[in-house]
Backbone as a printed PyTorch tensor [residue, N CA C, xyz], in Angstrom:
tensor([[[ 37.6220,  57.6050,  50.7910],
         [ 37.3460,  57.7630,  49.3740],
         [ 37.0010,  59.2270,  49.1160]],

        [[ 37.9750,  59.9590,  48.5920],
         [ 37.7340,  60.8770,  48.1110],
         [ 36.8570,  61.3580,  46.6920]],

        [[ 36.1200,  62.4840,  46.6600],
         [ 34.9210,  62.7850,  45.5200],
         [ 35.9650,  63.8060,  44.6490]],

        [[ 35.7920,  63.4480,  43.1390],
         [ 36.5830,  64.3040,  42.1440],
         [ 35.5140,  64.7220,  41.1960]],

        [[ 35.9670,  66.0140,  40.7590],
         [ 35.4420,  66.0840,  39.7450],
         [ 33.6110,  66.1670,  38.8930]],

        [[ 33.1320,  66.2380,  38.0650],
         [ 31.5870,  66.4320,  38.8340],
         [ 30.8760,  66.1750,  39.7450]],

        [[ 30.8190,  64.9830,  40.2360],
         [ 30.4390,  63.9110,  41.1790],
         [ 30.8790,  65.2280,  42.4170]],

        [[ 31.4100,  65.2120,  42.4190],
         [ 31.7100,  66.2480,  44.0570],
         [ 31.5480,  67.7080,  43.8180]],

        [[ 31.1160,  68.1850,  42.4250],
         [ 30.3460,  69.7310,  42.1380],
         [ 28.8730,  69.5220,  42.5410]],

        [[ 28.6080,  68.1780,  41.6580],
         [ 26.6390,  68.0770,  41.9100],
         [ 26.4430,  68.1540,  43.6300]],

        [[ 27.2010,  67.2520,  44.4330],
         [ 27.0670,  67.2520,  45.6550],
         [ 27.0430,  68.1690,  46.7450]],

        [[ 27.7990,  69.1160,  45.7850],
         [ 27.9730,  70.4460,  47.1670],
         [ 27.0580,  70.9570,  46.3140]],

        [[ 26.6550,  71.1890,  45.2630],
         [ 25.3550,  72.1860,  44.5200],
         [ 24.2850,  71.3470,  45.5300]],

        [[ 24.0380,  70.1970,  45.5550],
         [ 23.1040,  69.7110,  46.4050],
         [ 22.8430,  69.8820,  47.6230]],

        [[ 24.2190,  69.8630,  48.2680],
         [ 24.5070,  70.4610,  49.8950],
         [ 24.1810,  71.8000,  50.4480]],

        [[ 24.1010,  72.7300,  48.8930],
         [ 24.1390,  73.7140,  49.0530],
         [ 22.7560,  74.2850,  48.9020]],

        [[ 21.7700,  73.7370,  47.9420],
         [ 20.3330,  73.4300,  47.9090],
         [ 19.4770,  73.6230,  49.2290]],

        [[ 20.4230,  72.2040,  49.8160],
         [ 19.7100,  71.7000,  51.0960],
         [ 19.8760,  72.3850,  51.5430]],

        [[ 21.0900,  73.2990,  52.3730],
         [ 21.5070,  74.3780,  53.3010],
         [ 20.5270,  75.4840,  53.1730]],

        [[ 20.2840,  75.8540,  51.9330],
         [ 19.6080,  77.3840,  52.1150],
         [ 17.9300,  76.8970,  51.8180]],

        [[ 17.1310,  75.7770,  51.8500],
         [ 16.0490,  75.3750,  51.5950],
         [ 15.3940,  74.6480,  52.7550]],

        [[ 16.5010,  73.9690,  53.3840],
         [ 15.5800,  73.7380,  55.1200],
         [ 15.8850,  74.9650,  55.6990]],

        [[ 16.7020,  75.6800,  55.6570],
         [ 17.0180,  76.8630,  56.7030],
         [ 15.4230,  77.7010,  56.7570]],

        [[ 15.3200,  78.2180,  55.2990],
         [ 14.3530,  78.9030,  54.9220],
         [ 13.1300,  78.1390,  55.2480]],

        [[ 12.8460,  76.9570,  55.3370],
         [ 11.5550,  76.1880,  55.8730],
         [ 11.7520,  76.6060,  57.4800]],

        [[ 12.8870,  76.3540,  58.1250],
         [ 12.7470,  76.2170,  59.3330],
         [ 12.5580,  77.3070,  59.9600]],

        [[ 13.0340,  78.7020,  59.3260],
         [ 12.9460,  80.3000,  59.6080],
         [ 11.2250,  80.7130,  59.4020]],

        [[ 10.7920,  80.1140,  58.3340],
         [  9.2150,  80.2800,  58.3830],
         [  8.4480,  79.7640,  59.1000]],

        [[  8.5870,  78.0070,  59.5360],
         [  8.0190,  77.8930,  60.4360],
         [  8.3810,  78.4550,  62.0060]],

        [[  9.6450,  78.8650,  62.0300],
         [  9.9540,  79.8920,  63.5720],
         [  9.0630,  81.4400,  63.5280]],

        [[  9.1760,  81.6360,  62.0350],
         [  8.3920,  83.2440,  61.9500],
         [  6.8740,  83.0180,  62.1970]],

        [[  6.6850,  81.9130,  61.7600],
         [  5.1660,  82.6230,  61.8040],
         [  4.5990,  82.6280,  62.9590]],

        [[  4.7990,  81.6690,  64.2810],
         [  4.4910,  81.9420,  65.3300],
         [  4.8330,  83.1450,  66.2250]],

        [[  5.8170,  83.7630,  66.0000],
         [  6.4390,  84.5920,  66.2230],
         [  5.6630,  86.0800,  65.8650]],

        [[  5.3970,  85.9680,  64.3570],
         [  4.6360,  87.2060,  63.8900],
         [  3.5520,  87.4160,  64.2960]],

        [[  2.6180,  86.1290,  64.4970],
         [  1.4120,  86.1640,  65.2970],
         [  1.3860,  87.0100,  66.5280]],

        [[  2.7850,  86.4140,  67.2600],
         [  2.7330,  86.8980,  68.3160],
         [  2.8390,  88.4360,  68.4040]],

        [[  3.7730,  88.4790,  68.1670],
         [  4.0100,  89.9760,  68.0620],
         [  3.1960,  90.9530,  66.8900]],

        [[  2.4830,  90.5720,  66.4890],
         [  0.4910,  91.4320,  66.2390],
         [ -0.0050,  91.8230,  67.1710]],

        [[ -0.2520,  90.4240,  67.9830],
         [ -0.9520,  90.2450,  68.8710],
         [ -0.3620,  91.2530,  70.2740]],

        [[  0.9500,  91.5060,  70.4040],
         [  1.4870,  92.6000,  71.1080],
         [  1.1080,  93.7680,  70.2220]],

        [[  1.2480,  93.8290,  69.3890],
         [  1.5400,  95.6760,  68.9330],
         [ -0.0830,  95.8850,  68.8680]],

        [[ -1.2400,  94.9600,  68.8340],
         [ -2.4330,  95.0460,  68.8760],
         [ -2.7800,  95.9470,  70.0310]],

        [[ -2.1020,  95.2050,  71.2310],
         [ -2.4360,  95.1410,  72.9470],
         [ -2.1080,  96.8120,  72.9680]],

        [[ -0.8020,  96.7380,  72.9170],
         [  0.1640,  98.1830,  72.9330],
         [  1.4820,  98.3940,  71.8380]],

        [[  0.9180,  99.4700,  71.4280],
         [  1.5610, 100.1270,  70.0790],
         [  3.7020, 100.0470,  70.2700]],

        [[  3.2890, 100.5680,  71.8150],
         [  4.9220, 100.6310,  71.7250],
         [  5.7840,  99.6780,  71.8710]],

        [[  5.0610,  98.4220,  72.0000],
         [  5.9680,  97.1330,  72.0440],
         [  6.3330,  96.8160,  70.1830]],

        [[  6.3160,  97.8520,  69.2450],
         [  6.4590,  97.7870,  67.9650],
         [  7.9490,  97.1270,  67.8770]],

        [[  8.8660,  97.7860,  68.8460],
         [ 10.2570,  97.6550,  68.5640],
         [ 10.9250,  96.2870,  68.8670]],

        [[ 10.5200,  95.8840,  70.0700],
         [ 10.6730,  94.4620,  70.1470],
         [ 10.2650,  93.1900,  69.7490]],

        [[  8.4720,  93.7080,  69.5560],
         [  8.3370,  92.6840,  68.4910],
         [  8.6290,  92.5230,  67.2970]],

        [[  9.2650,  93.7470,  66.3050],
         [ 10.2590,  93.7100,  65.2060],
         [ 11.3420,  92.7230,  65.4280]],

        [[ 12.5430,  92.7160,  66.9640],
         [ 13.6400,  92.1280,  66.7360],
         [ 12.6400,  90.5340,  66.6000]],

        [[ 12.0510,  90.4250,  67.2180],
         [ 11.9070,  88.9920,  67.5760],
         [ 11.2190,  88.5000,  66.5590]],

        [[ 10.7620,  89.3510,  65.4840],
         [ 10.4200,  88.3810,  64.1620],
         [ 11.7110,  88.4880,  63.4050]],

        [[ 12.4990,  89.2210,  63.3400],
         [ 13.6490,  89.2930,  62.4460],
         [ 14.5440,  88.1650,  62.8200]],

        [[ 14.6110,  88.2390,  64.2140],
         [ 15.7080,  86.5520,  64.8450],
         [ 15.3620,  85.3740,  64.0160]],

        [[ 14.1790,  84.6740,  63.6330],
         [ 14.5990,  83.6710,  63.1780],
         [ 15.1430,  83.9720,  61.5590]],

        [[ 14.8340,  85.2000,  60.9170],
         [ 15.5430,  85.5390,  59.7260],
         [ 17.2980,  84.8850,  59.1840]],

        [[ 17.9710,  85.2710,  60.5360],
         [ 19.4550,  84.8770,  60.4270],
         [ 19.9050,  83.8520,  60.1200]],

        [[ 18.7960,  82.5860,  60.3550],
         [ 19.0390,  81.1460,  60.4620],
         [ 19.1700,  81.1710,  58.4310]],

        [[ 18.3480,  81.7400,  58.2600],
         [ 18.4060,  81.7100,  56.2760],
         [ 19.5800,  82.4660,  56.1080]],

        [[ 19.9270,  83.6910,  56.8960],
         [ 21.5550,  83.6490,  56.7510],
         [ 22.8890,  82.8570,  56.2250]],

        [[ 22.7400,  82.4900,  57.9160],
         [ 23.4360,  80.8410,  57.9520],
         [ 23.1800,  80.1600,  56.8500]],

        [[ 22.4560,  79.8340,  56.5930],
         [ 22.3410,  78.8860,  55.5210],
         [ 22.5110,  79.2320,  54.2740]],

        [[ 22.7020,  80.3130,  53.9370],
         [ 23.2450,  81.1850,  52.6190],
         [ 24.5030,  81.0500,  52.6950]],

        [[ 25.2620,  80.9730,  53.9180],
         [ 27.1050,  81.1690,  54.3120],
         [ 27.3740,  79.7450,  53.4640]],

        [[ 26.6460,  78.6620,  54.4970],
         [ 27.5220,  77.7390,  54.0180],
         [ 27.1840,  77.0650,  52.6570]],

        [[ 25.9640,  77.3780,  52.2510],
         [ 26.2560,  77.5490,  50.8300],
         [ 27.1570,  78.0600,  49.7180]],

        [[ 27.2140,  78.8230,  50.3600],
         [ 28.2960,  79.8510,  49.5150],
         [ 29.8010,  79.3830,  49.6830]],

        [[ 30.1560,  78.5890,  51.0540],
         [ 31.6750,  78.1000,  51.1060],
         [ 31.5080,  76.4960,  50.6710]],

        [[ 29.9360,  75.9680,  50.4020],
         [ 30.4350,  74.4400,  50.0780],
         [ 30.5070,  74.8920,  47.9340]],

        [[ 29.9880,  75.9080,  47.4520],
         [ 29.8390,  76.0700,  46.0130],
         [ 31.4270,  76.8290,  46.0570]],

        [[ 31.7060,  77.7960,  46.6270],
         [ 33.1430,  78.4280,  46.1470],
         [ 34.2100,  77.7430,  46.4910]],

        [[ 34.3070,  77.1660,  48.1590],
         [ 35.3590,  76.7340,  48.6330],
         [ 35.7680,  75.3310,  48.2490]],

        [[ 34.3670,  74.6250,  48.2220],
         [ 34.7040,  72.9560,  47.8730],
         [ 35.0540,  72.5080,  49.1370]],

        [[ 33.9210,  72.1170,  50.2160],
         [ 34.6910,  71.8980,  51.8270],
         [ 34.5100,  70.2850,  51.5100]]])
């Protein structure tokens, strides 16, 4: 059974909701342990600044992701 017509716009607007709204829950709850941590390094020693930068930015990408396929279930219609 194929979806036509609004019924299958609301759904990917919804899909697309969901995609970028757990991502972003799940990137915050990955960051914040993460940021802690890496305080708690740059506290210890200053020059671990650089790595504990990447490693709070990593879970960032996941809200990425989840912006992409938003963006191909609202433009593309998958």
């Amino acid at each position: 059974m194929a979806l036509e017509g609004d019924m299958a716009a609301g759904l990917a607007a919804v899909g697309a909701g969901l995609a970028v709204g757990l991502a972003g829950i799940g990137a915050g709850l990955g960051e914040k342990d993460a940021a802690a941590a890496a305080i708690g390094a740059i506290t210890e020693d200053p020059g671990m600044m650089g790595k504990a930068l990447i490693f709070v930015v990593i879970p960032e990408t996941i809200v990425i992701f989840g912006l992409v396929i938003a963006i191909l279930l609202i433009f593309v219609g998958v």
